[in-house]
DSSP file (Angstrom, degrees, kcal/mol; ACC not computed):
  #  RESIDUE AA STRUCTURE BP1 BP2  ACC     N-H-->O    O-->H-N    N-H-->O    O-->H-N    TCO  KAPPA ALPHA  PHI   PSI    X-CA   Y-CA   Z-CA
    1    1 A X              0   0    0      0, 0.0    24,-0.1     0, 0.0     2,-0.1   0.000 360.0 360.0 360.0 155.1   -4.1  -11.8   13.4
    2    2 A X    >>  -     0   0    0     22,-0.1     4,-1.8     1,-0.1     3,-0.7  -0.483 360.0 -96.6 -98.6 165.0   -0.7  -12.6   13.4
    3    3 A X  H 3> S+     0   0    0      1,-0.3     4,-5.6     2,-0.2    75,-0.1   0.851 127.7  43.8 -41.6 -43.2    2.5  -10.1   11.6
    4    4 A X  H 3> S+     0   0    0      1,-0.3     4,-1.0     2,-0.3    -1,-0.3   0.846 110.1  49.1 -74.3 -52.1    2.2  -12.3    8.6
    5    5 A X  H <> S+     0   0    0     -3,-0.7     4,-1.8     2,-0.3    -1,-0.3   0.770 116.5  42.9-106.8 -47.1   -1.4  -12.4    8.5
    6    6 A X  H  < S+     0   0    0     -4,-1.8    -2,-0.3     2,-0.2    -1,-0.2   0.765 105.0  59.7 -79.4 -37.1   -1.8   -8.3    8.8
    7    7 A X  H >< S+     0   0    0     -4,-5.6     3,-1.1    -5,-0.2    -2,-0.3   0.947 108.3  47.4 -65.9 -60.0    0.8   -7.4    6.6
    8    8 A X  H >< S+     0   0    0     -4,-1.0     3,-0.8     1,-0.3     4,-0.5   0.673 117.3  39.2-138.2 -65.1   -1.1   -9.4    3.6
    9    9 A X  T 3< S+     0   0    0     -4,-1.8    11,-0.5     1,-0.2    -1,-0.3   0.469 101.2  72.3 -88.1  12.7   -4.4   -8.2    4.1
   10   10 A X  T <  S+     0   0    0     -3,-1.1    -2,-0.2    -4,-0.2    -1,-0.2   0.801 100.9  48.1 -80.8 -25.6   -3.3   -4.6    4.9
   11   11 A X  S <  S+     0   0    0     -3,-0.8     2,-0.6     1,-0.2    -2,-0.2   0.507  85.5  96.7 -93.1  -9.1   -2.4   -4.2    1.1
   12   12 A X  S    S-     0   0    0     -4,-0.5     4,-0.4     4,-0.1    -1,-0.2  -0.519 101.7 -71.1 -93.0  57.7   -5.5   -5.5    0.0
   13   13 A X        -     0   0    0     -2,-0.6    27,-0.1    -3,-0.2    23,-0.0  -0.482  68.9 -66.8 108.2-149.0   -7.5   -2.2   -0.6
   14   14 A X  S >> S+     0   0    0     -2,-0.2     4,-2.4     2,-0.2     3,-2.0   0.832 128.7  52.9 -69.3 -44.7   -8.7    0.0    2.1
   15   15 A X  H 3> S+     0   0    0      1,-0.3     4,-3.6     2,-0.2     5,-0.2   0.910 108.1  48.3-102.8 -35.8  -10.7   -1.2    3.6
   16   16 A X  H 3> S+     0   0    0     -4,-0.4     4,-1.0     2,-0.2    -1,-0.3   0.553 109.7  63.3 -39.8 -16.3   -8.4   -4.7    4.5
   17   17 A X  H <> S+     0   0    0     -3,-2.0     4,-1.1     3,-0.2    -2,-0.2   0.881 106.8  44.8 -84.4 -73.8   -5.6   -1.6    5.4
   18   18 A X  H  X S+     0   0    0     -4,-2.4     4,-1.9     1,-0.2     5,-0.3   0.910 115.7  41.1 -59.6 -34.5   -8.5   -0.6    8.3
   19   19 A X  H  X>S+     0   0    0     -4,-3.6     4,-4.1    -5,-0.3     5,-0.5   0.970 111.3  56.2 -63.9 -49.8   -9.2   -4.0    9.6
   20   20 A X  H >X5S+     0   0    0     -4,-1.0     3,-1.7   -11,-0.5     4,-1.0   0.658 112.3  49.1  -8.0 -94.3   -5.3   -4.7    9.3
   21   21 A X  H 3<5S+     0   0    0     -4,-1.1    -1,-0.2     1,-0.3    -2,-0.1   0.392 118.5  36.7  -6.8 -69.0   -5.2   -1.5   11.7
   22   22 A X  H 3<5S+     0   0    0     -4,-1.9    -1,-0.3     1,-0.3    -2,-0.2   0.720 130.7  16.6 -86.7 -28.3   -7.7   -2.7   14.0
   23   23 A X  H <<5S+     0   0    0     -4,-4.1    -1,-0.3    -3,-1.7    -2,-0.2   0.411 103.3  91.3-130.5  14.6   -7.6   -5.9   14.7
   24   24 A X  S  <<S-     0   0    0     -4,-1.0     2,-1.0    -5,-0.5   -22,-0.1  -0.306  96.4 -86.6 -85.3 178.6   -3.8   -7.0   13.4
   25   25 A X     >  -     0   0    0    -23,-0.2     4,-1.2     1,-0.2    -1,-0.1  -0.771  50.1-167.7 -84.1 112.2   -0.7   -6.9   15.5
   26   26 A X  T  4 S+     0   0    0     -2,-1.0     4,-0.2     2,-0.1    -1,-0.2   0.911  81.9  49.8 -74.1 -33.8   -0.2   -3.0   14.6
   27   27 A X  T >4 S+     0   0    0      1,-0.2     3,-1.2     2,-0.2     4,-0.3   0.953 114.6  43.4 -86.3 -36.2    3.7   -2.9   16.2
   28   28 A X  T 34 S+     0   0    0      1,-0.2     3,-0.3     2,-0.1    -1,-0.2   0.968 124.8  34.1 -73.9 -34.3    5.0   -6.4   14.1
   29   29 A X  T 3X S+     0   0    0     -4,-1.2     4,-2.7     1,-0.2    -1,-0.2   0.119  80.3 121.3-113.3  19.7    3.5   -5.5   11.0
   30   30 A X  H <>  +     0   0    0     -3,-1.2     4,-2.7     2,-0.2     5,-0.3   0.902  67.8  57.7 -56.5 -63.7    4.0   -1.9   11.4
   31   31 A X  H >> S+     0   0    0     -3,-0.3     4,-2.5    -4,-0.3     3,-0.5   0.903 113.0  48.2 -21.9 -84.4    6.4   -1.4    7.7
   32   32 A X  H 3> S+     0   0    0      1,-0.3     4,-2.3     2,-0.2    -2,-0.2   0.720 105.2  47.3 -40.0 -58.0    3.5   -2.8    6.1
   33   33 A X  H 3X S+     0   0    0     -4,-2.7     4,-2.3    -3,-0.2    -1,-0.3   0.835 113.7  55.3  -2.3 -69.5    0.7   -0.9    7.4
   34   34 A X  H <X S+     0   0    0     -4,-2.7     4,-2.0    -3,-0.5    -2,-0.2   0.891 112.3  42.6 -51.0 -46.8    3.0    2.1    6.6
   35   35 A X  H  X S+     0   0    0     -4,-2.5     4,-1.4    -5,-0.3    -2,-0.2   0.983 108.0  58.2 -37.1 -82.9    3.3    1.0    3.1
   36   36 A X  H >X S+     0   0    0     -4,-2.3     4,-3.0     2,-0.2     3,-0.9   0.814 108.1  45.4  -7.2 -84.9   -0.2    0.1    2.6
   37   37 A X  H 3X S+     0   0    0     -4,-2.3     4,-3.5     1,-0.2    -1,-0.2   0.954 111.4  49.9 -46.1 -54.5   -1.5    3.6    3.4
   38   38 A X  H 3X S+     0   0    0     -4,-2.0     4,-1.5     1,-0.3    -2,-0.2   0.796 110.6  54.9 -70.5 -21.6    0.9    5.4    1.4
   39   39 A X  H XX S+     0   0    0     -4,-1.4     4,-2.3    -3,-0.9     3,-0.6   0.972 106.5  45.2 -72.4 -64.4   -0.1    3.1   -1.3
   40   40 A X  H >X S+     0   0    0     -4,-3.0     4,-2.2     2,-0.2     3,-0.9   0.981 116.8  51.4 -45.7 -55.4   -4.2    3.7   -1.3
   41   41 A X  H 3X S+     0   0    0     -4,-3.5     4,-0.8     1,-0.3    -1,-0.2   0.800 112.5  43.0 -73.3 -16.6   -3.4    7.7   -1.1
   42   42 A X  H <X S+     0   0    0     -4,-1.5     4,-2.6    -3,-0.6     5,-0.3   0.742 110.2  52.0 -54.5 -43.1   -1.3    7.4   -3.7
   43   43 A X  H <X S+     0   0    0     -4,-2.3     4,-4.2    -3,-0.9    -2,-0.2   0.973 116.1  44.7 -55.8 -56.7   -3.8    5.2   -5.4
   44   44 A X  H  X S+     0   0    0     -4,-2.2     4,-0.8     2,-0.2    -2,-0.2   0.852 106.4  56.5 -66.6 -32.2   -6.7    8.2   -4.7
   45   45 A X  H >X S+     0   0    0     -4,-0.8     4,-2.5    -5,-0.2     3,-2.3   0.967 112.4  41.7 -98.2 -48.1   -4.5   11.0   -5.7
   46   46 A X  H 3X S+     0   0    0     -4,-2.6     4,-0.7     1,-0.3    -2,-0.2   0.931 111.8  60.2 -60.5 -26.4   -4.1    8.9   -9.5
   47   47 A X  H 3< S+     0   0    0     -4,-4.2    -1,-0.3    -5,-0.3    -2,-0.2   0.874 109.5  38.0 -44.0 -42.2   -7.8    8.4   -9.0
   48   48 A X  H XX S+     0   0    0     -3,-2.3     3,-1.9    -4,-0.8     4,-0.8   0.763 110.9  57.9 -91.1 -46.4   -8.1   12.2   -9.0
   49   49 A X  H 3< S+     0   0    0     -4,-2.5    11,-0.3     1,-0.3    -1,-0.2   0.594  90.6  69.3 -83.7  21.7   -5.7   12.8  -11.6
   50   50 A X  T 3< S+     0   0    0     -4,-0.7    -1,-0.3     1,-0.1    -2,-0.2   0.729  88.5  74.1 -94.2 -14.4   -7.5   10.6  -14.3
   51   51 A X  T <4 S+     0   0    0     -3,-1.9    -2,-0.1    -5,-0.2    -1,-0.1   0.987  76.0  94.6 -41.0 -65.5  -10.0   13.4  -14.1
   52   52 A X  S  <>S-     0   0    0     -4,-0.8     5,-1.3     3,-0.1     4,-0.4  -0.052  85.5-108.0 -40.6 138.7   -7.8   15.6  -15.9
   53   53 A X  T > 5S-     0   0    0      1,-0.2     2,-3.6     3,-0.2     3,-1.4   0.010  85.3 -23.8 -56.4 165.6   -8.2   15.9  -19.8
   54   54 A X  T 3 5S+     0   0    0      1,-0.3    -1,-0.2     2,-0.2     5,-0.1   0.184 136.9  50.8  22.6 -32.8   -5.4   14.2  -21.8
   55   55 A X  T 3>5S+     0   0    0     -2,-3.6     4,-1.4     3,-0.1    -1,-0.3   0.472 111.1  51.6-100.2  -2.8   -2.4   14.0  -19.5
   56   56 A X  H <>>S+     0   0    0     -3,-1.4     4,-1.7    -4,-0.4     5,-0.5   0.766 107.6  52.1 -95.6 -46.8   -4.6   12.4  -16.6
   57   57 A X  H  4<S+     0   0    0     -5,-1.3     4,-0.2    -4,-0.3    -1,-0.1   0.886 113.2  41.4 -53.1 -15.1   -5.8    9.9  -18.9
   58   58 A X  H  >5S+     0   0    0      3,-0.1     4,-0.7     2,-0.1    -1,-0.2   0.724 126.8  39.1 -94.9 -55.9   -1.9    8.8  -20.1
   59   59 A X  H  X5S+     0   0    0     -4,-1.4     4,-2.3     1,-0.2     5,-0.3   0.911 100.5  63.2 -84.9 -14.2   -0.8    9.1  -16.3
   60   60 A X  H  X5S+     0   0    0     -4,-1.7     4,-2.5   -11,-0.3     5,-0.3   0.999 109.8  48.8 -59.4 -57.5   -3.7    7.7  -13.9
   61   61 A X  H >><S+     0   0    0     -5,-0.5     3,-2.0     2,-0.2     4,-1.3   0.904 110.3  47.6 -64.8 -76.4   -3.1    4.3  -15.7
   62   62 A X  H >X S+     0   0    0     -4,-0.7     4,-0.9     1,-0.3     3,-0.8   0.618 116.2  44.0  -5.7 -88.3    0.6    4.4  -15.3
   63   63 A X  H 3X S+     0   0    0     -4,-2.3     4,-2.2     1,-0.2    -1,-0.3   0.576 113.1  51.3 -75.7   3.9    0.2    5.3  -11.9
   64   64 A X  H <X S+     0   0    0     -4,-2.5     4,-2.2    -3,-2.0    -1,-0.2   0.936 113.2  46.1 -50.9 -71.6   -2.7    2.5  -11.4
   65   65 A X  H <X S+     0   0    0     -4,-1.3     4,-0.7    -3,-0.8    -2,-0.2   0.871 109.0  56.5 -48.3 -37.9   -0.3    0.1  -12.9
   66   66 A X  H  X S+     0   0    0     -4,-0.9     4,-1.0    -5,-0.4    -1,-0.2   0.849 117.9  36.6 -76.2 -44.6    2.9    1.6  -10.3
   67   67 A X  H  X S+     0   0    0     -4,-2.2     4,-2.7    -5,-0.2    -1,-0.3   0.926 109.1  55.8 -66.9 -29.2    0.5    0.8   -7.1
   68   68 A X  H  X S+     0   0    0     -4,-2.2     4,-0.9     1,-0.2    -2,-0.2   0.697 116.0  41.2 -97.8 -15.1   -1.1   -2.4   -8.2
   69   69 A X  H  X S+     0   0    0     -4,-0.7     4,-1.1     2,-0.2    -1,-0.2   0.866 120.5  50.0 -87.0 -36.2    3.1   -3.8   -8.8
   70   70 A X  H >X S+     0   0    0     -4,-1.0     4,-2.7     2,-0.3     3,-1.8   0.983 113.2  44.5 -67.5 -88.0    3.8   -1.9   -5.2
   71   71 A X  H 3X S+     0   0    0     -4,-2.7     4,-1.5     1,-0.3    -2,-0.2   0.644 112.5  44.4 -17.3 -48.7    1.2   -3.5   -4.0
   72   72 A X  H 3X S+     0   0    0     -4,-0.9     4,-1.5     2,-0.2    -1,-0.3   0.716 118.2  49.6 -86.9 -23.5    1.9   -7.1   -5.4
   73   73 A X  H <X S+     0   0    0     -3,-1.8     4,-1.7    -4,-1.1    -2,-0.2   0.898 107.6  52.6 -73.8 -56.7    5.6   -6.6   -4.3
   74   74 A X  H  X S+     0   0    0     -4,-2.7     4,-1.6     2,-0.2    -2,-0.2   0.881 110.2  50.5 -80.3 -52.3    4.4   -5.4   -0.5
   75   75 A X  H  X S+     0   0    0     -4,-1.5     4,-1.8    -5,-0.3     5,-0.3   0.951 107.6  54.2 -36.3 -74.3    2.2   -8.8   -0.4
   76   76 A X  H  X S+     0   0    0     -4,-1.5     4,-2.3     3,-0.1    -2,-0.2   0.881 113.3  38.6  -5.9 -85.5    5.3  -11.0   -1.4
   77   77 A X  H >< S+     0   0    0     -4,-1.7     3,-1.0     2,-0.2     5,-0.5   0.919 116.3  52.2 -53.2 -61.0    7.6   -9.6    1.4
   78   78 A X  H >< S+     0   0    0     -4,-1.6     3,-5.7     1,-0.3     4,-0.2   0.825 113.9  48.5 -32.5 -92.7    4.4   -9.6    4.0
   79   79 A X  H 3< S+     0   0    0     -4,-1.8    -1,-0.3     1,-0.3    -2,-0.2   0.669 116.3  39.3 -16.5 -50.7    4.0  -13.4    2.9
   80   80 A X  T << S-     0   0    0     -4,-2.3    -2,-0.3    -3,-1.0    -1,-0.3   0.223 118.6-118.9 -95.1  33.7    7.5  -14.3    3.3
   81   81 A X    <   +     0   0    0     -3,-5.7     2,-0.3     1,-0.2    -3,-0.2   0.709  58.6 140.1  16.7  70.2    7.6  -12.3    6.3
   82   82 A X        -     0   0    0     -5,-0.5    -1,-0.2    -4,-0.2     2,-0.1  -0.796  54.4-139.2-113.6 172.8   10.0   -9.5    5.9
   83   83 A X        +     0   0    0     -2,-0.3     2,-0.3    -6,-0.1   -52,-0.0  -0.470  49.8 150.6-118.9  51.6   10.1   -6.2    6.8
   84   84 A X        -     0   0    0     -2,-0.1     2,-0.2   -10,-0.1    -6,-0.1  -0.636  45.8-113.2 -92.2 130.8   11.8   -5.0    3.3
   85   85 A X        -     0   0    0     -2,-0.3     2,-0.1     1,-0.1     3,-0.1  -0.535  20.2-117.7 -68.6 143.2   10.9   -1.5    2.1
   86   86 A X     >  -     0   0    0     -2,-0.2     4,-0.6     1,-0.1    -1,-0.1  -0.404  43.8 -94.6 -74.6 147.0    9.0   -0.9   -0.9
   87   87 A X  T >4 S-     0   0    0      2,-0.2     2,-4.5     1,-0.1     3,-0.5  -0.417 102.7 -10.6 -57.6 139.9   11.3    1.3   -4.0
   88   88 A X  T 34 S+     0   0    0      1,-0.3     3,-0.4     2,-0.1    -1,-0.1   0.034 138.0  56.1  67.7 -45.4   10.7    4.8   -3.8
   89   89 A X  T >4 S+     0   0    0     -2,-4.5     3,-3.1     1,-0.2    -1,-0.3   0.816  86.6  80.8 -76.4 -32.4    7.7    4.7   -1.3
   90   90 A X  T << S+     0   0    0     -4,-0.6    -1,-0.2    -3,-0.5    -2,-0.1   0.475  84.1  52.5 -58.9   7.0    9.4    3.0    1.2
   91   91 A X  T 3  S+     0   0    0     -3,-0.4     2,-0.5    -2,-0.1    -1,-0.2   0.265  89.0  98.4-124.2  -8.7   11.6    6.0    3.0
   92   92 A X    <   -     0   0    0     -3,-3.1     2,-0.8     1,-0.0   -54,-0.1  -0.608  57.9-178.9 -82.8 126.8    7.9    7.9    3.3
   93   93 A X        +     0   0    0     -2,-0.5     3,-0.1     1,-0.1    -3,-0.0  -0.728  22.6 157.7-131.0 110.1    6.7    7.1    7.2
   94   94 A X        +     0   0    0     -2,-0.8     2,-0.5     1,-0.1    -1,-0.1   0.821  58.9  71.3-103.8 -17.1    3.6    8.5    8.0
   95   95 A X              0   0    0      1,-0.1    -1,-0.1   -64,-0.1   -61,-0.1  -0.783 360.0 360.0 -99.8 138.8    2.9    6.0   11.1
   96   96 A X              0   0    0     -2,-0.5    -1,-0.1    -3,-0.1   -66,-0.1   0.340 360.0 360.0 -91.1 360.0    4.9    6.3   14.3
């Protein structure tokens, strides 16, 4: 797969993040990739906090709604193939 083509389907759950991985171009698309992930764990950690009584239930959707926009933003750039940081996540680098 090509930059373009791996940033796009990297944002599209997990499990499109781990093909990305494996069979995209890992160095062009690398921002995205980075993104991606930090987006799913973030996604699992609201997962977790929707457990919680009453304040997980007001913020797990919020932060459902704050990936799924991240997410639709991170697809954009991919498509028009820039390397543009995501707001607030984007400064986080958990891939080298």
């Amino acid at each position: 797969m090509d930059k373009k083509i791996t940033g796009i389907v990297s944002y599209i759950t997990i499990i499109g993040w781990i093909i990305a991985y494996c069979v995209g171009d890992k160095n062009g698309a690398k921002v995205h990739l980075n993104q991606a992930l930090i987006l799913a764990i973030v996604g699992l950690i609201g997962s977790a906090i929707g457990f919680i009584p009453i304040i997980g239930w007001i913020v797990a959707p919020i932060i459902g709604l704050v990936v799924l926009l991240f997410a639709i933003l991170g697809i954009v750039y991919a498509a028009q193939d820039q390397d543009k940081e995501l707001p607030i996540i984007g400064q986080i680098k958990l891939l080298k």
